[in-house]
Every structure is written in C-alpha cells, then in structure tokens.
C-alpha positions as CSV (number, residue, x, y, z in Angstrom):
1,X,0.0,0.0,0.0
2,X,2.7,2.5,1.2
3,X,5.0,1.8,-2.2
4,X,1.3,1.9,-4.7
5,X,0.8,5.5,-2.9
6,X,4.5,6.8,-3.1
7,X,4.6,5.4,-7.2
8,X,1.4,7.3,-7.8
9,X,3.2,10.5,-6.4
10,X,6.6,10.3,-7.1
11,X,7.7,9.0,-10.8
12,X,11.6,9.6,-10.6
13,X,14.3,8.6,-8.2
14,X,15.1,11.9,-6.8
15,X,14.5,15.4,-7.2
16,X,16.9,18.0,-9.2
17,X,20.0,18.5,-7.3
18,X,19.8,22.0,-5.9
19,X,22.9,23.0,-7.9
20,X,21.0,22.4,-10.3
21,X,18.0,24.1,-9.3
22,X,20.4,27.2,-8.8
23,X,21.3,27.1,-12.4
24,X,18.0,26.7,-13.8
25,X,17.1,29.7,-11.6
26,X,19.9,31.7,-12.5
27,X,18.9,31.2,-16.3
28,X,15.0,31.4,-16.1
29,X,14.3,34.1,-13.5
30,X,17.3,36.9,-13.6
31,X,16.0,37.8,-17.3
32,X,12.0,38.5,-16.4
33,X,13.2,40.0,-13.3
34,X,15.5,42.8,-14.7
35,X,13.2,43.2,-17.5
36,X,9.9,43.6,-15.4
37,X,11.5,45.8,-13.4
38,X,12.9,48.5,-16.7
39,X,9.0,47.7,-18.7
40,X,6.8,46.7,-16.4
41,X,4.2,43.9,-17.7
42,X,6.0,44.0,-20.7
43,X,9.1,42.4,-19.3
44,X,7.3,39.3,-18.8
45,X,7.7,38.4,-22.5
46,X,11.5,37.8,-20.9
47,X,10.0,34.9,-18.8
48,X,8.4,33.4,-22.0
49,X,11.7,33.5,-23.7
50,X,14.3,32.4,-20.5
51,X,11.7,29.2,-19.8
52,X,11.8,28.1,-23.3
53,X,15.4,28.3,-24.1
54,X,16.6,26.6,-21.4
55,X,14.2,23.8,-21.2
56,X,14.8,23.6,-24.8
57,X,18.3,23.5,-24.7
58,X,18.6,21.0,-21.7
59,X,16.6,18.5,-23.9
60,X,18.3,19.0,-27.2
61,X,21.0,21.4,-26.9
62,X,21.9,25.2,-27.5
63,X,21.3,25.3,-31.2
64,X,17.8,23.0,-31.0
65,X,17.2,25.8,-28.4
66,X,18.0,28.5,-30.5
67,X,16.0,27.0,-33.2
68,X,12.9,26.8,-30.9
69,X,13.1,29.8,-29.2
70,X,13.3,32.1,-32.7
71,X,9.6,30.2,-33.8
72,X,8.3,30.6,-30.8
73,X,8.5,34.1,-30.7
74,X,7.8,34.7,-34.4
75,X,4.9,32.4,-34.2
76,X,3.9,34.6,-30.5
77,X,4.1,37.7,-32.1
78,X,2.0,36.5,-34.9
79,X,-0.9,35.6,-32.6
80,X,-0.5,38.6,-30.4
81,X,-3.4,40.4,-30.7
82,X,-4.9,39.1,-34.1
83,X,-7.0,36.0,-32.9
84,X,-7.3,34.9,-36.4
85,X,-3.6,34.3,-36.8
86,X,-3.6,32.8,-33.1
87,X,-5.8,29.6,-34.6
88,X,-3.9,29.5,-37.8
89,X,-0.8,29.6,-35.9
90,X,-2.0,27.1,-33.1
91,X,-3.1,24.4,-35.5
92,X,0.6,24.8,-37.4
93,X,2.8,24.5,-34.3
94,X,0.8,21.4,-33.3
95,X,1.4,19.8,-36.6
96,X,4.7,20.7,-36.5
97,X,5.1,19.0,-32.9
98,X,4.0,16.0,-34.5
99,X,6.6,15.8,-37.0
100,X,9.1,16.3,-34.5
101,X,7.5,13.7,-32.4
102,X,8.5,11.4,-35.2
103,X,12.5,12.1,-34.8
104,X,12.2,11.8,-31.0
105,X,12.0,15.7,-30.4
106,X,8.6,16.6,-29.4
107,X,9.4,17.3,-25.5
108,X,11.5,20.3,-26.6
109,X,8.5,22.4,-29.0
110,X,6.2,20.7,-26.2
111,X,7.3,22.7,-23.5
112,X,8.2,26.0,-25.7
113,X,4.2,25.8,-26.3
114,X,3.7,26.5,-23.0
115,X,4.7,30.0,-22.7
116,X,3.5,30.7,-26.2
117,X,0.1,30.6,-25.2
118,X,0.3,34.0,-23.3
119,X,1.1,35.4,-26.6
120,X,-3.2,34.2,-27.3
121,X,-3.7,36.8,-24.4
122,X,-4.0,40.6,-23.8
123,X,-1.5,40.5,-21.0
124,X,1.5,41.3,-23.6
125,X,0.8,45.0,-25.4
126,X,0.3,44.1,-29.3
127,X,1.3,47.6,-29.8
128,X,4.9,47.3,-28.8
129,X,6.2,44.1,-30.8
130,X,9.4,45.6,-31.8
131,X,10.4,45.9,-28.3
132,X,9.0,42.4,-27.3
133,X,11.4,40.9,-29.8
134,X,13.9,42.6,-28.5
135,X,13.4,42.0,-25.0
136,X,12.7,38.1,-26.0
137,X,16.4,37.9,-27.5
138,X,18.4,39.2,-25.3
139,X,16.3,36.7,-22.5
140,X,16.9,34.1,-25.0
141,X,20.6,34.8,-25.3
142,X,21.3,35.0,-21.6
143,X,19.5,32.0,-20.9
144,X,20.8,29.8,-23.3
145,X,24.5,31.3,-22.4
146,X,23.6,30.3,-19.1
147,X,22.8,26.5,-19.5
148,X,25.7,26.1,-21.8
149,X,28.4,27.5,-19.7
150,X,27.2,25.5,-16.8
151,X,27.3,22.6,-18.8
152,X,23.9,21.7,-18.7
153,X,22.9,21.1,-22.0
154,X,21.7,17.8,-23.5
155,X,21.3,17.1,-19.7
156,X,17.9,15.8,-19.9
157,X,18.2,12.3,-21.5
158,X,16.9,11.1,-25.2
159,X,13.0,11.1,-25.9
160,X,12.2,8.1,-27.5
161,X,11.1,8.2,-31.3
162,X,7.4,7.7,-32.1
163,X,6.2,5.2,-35.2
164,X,5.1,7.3,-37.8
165,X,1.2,5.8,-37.1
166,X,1.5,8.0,-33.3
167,X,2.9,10.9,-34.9
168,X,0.5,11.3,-37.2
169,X,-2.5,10.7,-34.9
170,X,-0.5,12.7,-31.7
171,X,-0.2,15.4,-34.1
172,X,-3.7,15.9,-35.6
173,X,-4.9,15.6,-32.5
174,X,-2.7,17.8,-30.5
175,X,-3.3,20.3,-33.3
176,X,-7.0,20.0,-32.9
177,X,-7.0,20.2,-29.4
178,X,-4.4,23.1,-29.3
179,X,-6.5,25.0,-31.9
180,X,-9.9,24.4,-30.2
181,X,-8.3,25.5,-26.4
182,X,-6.8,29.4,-28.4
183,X,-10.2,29.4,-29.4
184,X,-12.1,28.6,-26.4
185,X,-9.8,30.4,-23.9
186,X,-10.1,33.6,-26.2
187,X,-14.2,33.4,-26.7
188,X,-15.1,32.2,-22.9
189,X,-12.4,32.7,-20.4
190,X,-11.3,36.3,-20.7
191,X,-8.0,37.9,-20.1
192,X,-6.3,35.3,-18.9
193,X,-7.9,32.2,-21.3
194,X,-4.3,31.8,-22.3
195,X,-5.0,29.4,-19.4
196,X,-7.2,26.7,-21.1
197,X,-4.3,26.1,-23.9
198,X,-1.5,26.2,-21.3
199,X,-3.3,23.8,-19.4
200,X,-3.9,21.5,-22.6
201,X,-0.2,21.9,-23.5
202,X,1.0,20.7,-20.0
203,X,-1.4,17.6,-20.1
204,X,-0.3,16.5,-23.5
205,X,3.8,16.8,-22.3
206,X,5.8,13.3,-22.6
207,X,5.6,10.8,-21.4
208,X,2.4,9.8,-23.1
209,X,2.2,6.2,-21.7
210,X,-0.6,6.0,-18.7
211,X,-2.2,9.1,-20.3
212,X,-5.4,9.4,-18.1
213,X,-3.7,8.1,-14.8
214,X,-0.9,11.4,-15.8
215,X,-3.9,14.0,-16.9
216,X,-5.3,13.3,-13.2
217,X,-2.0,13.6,-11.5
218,X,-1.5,17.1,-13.2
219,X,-5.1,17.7,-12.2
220,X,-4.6,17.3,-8.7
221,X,-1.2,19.4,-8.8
222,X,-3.2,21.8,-10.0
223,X,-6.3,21.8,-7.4
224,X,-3.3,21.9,-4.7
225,X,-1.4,24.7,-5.9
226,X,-4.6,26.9,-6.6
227,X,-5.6,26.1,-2.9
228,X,-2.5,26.9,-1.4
229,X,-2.6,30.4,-3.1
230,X,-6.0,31.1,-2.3
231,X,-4.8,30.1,1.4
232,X,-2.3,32.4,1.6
233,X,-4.5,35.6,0.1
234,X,-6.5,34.8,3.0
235,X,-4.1,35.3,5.2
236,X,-2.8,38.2,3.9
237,X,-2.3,40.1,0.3
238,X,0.6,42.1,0.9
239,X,3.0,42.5,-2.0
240,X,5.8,41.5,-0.3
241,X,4.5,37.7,0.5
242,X,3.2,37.9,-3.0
243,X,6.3,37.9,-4.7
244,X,8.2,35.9,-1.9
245,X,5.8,33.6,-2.1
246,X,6.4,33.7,-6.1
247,X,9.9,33.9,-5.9
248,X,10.2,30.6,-3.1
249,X,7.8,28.8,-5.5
250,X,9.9,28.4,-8.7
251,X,12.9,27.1,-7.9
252,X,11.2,24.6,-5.4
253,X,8.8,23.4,-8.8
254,X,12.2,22.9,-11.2
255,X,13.7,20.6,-7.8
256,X,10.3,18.5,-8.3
257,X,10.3,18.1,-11.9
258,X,11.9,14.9,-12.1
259,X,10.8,13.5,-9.0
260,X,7.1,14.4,-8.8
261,X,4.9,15.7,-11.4
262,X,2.4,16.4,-9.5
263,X,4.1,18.2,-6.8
264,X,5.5,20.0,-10.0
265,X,2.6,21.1,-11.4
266,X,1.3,22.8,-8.0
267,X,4.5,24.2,-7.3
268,X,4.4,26.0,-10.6
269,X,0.4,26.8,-10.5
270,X,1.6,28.8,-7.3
271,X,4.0,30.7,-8.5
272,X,1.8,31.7,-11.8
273,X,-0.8,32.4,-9.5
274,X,0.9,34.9,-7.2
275,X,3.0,36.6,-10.1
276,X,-0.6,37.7,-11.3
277,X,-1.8,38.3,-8.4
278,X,0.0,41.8,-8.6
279,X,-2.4,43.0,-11.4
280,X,-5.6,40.8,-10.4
281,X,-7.5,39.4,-7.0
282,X,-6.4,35.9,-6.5
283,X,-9.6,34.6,-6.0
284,X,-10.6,35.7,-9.3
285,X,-7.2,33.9,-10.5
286,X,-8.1,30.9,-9.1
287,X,-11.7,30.3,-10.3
288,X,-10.3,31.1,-13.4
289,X,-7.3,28.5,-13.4
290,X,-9.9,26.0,-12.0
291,X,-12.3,26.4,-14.5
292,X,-9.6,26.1,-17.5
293,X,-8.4,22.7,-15.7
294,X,-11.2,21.1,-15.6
295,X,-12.2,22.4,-19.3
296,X,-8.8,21.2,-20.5
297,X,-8.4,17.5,-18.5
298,X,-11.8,17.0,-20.2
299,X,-10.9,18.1,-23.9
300,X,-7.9,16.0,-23.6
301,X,-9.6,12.9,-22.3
302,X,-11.9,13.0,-25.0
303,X,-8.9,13.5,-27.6
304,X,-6.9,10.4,-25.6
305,X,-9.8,8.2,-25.8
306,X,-10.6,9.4,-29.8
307,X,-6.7,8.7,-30.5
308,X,-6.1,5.4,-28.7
309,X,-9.4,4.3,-31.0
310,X,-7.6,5.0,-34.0
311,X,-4.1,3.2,-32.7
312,X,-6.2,0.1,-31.5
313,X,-7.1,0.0,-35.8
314,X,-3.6,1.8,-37.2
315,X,-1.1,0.5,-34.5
316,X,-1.9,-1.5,-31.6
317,X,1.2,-1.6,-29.8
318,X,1.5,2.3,-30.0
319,X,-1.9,2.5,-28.5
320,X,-1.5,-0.3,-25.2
321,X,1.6,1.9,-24.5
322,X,-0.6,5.1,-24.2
323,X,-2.6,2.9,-22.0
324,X,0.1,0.9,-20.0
325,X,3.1,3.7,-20.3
C-alpha cells in the first residue's frame, strides 16, 4: 500500500539536485526580473523566452534551443493580438510538434508551447512588438549562455522516437486540441484564457504512456497549488509575501520536476498564481485556473480516448503503451 501510494506521487528517483536548481534559476528568472522591473508587464515576454530556451536547450541542446526559441516568438508575435492568426498559428505548431515527435523531439516544442500561449492573451501590449522581440532575444541569449556554460545542455536524457502511425494521430490531434483550447480560452475565459491552452499543453507533455492516470496527476497538482494560493491571500495580500511567495515557489517546482509531477505542477500553478496576483485578485485567478483545468483535463480525455481508438485499428502496440506507459 505505502509503495502503490509513493509510485502514484513520485515517478523519478530523486529530485533536481539544488545545484542544479540554482542554475535553472539563474537562467530562467534573472531575465524577467530585470526586464519587469525596466518595462513593467512588458518584461514578462522575458520569462516566456528564459523558460523556453533553457528547457529547450537541456533537452536538445543550445542550437535546438535557438532554433525553438526564434519560432516561438515569431509564431507569439504573430498571434499577439490578431486571434485569427492565433488559430492559424496554433493548429501549425501542433502539426509541427508531430513531425518532431517522429525524430524523438517533441518534449523540446512541447514545453516552448507552454509559454506561447500568453502570446493568445491581452497580457502582452500588441502595440509594442518591436520591443517584445527585442526583450525576447536578449532573454533568450542569456538564458541559453547560461545553461551552456554551466554545462547543462543535453542534460535531460533522449526522448524516444514515435512510429510514424503515433505521430501522425498525436499530431492531428494535439493540433485540434491546441486549436480548439486558443479558441475557447479567447471566446469564454477572458483575459487570462491563455489558461485553457496552457493547461492543454501541459497535459499533452511526454511521457504519453498512462495518459489518463498522468492527466489526473497534473489535475490534482493543479487543485493543490490553486488552494494553497488562495490560502495564503486569505491570510494576507501584501505584495511582499506575494512575490516571496512567487519567488520561493519556482525554484522549489524545477527541484520537483523529475521527482514528482504532481508536486511540480502545484509548485508551478503557485507561482503563476501569485505573479498575477499583482495586477488581479487571486480569487478571481483561481476560479479562473480552475475552470480552465477542468475544461482542458476534459478536452484532452476525450482527444486520448478518440486517439487510442484509432491506434487500436492503425497500431496497436502504439496504443496499449498510451494505455500501459
């Protein structure tokens, strides 16, 4: 009983060394932090570019990163503010995340998609994209010259190759789903619907064996971080345990990722959570991020379910390891 409960929380062996962690934090948060600072809501474009790079490079390496980062932010500042382009766009990237699923390198587009999604929001000023890029590059840059000196790129491990039957059902759906959750978010969920496609993106990351037993673990991770935030606001919403709280959060999410998904996922909700909590009431944040989960775990059990039927017929291997893992 006590190992079934400690595998259905913990997946890895142990956490991120906290050299590591240092690292990671060095090359993720320094960037948004200086830039929010200079440009105020702005500067968190530098956050979007720091995340991506470095996760990107720590899969694949520096270049792979570099390669990643530049369509992210084209692809961003294509949606930003034209919702039209955002579904074009989203439907694109998740064909193109397909294709790379094929060589073995989905993880790395995967998790750029993440922070591409606030680019399907109002948060970033559509009036200011020159400045945006800018700000994005030099994020990038440091980032990426971060994880490289410290040698941690390729750290991550290789992503195993997909038949070419997965790739092409992962990536129509992923591409449907991605498409449908822009669309959604933008219609139903106001300002911050950049949350429903976030949320779909972070279900959908690899591994993609156990599919429904992983979509619940990120669901609970989720539930647990938005209640600890809205636990804390009750308590008190002074800025300075805000961004302590914000600050404390991140590194403490990067040490989980390879130990606990879960614990992961409600680290990181957290830290979201309390970073806009400066411009919006938490409680509004949270029913928001709640409603967007639970929207989200539902689309993508309905995709899971549509996709293993057409591996049981195209590939049945493929589709018991979505199953098994």
């Amino acid at each position: 009983m006590k190992d079934a409960i400690r595998g259905w929380w913990f997946e890895g062996d142990d956490p991120m060394p906290w050299r590591e962690v240092a690292i990671t934090t060095l090359a993720v948060a320094v960037p948004p932090v200086l830039a929010i600072l200079a440009f105020g809501r702005m500067g968190a474009v530098a956050f979007i570019a720091s995340l991506a790079a470095h996760l990107s490079a720590k899969d694949e390496g520096v270049l792979t990163g570099t390669v990643v980062s530049l369509v992210l932010v084209i692809s961003g500042l294509l949606s930003l503010g034209d919702p039209d382009l955002a579904l074009l766009t989203a439907a694109s990237l998740g064909i193109m995340t397909g294709i790379c699923g094929l060589r073995g390198m989905a993880r790395p587009p995967l998790r750029a998609l993440i922070t591409w999604t606030v680019f399907t929001s109002p948060i970033l000023p559509a009036t200011e994209k020159p400045l945006l890029f800018a700000l994005f590059i030099l994020a990038m840059v440091w980032s990426l010259g971060v994880t490289h000196v410290f040698g941690q790129s390729r750290t991550t491990g290789d992503e195993d190759q997909e038949s070419a039957e997965y790739a092409l059902v992962f990536g129509i759906a992923f591409a449907v789903g991605l498409t449908l959750s822009v669309y959604i978010g933008g219609r139903y969920f106001g300002d911050h619907g950049f949350w429903f496609p976030l949320t779909f993106v972070v279900l959908c990351l690899p591994p993609h064996g156990r599919l429904f037993r992983r979509t619940l673990k990120r669901t609970v991770g989720t539930v647990l971080g938005t209640a600890a935030a809205v636990a804390v606001a009750l308590v008190s919403e002074a800025t300075w345990l805000v961004v302590t709280l914000g600050a404390v959060s991140l590194p403490l999410a990067f040490r989980m990722l390879p130990y606990s998904y879960t614990i992961f996922t409600a680290m990181l909700t957290i830290c979201v959570l309390e970073l806009l909590a400066l411009v919006s009431p938490v409680s509004t944040l949270a029913a928001e991020r709640l409603y967007t989960m639970a929207a989200a775990a539902a689309m993508t059990y309905a995709l899971g379910i549509v996709g293993y039927g057409v591996l049981m017929i195209l590939k049945p291997d493929a589709a018991r390891t979505l199953r098994e893992g």
